[in-house]
C-alpha positions, 0 to 999 in steps of 0.5 A: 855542886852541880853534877854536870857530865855525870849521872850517878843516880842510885836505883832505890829497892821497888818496894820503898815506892809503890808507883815505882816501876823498876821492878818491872821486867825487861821486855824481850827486844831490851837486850843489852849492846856490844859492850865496847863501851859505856853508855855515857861515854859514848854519848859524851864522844858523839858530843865532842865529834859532832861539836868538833865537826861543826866547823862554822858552829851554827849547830847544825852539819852540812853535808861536807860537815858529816863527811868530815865526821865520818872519815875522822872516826871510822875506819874504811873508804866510804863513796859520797854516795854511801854517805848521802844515804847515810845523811839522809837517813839522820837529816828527818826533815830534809832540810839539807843539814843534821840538826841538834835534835836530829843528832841527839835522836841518833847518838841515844840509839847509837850509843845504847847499841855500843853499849852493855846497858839495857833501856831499863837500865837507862830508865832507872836512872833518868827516873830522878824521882822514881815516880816510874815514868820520866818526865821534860825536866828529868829527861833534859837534865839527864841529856845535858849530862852526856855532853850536850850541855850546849843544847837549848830545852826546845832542842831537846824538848824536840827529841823528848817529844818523838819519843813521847809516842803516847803524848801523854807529857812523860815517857814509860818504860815499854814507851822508851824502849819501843821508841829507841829500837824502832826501825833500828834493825835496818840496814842503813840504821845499824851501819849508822857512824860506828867508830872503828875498833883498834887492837882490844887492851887485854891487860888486867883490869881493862876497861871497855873504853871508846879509848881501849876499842877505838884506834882513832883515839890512838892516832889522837893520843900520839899526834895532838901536839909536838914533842917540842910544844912546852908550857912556860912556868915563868911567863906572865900569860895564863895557861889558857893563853899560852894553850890558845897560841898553841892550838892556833900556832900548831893548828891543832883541833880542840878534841884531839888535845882533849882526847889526849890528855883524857887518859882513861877516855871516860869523856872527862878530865880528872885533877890527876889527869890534867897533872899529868898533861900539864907537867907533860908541857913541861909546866913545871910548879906547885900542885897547889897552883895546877888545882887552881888552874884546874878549877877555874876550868871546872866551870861546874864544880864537879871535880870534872872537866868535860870538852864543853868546859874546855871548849868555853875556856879556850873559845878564843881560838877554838875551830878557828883560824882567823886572820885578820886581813889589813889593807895593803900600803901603797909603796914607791916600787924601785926602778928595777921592780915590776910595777905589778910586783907589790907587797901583800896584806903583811898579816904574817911572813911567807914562810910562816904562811907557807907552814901553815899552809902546810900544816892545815892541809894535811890535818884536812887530809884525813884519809892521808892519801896526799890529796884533798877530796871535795869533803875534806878541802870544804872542812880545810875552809871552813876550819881555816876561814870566817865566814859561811860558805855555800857548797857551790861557792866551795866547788867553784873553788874547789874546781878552780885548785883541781886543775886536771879534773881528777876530783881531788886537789893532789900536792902539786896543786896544792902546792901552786 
């Protein structure tokens, strides 16, 4: 079976390959990160985030796109021009949105830097046939294992390139670890999307997780579905439709209930992990048929379910609410009505209208301040609405709504 979302490559003794460069030191500037959590995890969370925060999915963030990020994952207040700056420095080419590339190039060095791994360590690893240098194909492969799996070749075959300062066609050591830390000790680099710590888990044997160092994970853990919510062991229709009504019905986002139901937070859904979830929705049969379940969603066959995997699964409705919209009947209106007062496009019932409203308006309200910012009401239409829309258009509308120019939209004209 294919190993997709993991990389479990063994390192062989220096001495069973004389071209083998693993016995090679470590430069001094190759020291190891923070620790907080491992390096392939932090990489499969970078993936999942900026999939998440990609709300038209044309594989790039705009900057309504990136503010979005960072306010969902990191703790403080942050001024649009602390994330312009920060913007700026991940979009290269300057061409207004943070490409795959780009983002890739950052989450290496993002990633390295929250963990305990060194570069070596990483080489030895990628180094599939420990021929002492990595080469395109061993580099994508080992990308694609990190949750980027969504990635074309040219895409990463851009990054791989950047890195490649010698062009000789394959990345040294000395050549990766110089590429990876430069320019990485500025200022504006290190401050670069760091996700917010929460209260460290100091029971034995904890783990250095994203799920035990950051809070936002907490905050996903409790609030991805209703207590109510319940699979139906006896209907007819699948567990990924009944999920897929669910995610839409209770507008809530594809990587919090994954999150949620990634229990140890190694960025992948184990048999024992999707049990529990399942049975946690009240989906109460047979494990025979839960494995079953399991393994069709386990597209790779790896005993994993990565968030791409999930995503694909459920892609019906996943970051979208699409409402179709019919064309208004003509009606005879009493004598007594209006003649202005006609009925609506009769997609869905008021109040049904009014919940959901609700309800996406305070999923966009990330900082929970009871109004909607520009950023944050740019991703309430964007995840609610198809379509691609410019900022202008957005601000006109956004402008339209903050009627006491304040800057942010509040309840009242929500509400209205």
């Amino acid at each position: 079976s294919k190993v997709y979302g993991k990389l479990k490559k063994k390192v062989k003794a220096p001495g069973l390959n004389k071209n083998r460069n693993a016995g090679e030191q470590a430069s001094e500037n190759d020291i190891a990160g923070t620790g907080e959590e491992e390096f392939l995890v932090g990489m499969k969370q970078n993936a999942m985030e900026r999939d998440a925060a990609d709300v038209d999915q044309d594989g790039k963030l705009d900057f309504a796109e990136f503010c979005a990020l960072v306010r969902e994952r990191e703790v403080g207040d942050f001024t649009d021009e602390q994330l312009k700056e920060r913007f700026n420095t991940l979009d290269k080419d300057g061409s207004g949105k943070v490409d795959m590339a780009e983002y890739l190039h950052f989450s290496l060095r993002d990633a390295l830097a929250r963990s305990s791994d060194r570069v070596i360590d990483l080489f030895r690893k990628w180094d599939d046939d420990s021929s002492g240098s990595i080469d395109r194909k061993e580099f994508i492969r080992a990308v694609r294992s990190f949750g980027f799996a969504d990635m074309t070749e040219d895409d990463i075959g851009v990054v791989f390139d950047s890195l490649d300062d010698d062009k000789s066609g394959k990345l040294e050591y000395k050549e990766l670890n110089a590429m990876l830390r430069k320019d990485y000790g500025a200022e504006a680099a290190r401050n670069n999307l760091k996700r917010g710590k929460g209260p460290a888990d100091r029971s034995r044997g904890a783990k250095l997780t994203a799920k035990a160092t950051n809070h936002n994970f907490v905050a996903n853990r409790v609030g991805a579905l209703p207590p109510m919510v319940k699979l139906d062991p006896n209907s007819d229709v699948s567990i990924t439709d009944q999920l897929n009504a669910i995610l839409t019905e209770h507008s809530v986002k594809l990587i919090d209930l994954f999150r949620d139901w990634d229990e140890n937070g190694d960025g992948a859904i184990d048999k024992k992990e999707f049990r529990h979830a399942v049975a946690a929705l009240g989906y109460d049969v047979p494990k025979k048929e839960i494995d079953a379940t399991f393994d069709i969603l386990d597209d790779s066959g790896d005993g994993m379910i990565e968030y791409n995997e999930l995503k694909t699964a459920l892609s019906k409705v996943y970051g979208k609410l699409q409402k179709k919209v019919k064309a208004p009947k003509s009606k005879s209106s009493p004598s007594d009505t209006a003649t202005d007062d006609v009925a609506g496009t009769g997609e869905e019932e008021f109040l049904v209208g009014m919940k959901q409203n609700a309800m996406e308006r305070d999923a966009a309200d990330v900082d929970q301040d009871g109004k909607l910012d520009f950023a944050e009401f740019c991703a309430l239409v964007r995840e609610r609405e198809v379509g691609d829309f410019t900022d202008e258009q957005l601000k006109e509308r956004f402008n339209t709504l903050d009627k006491d120019g304040s800057g942010k939209v509040d309840m009242a004209e929500y509400l209205h």
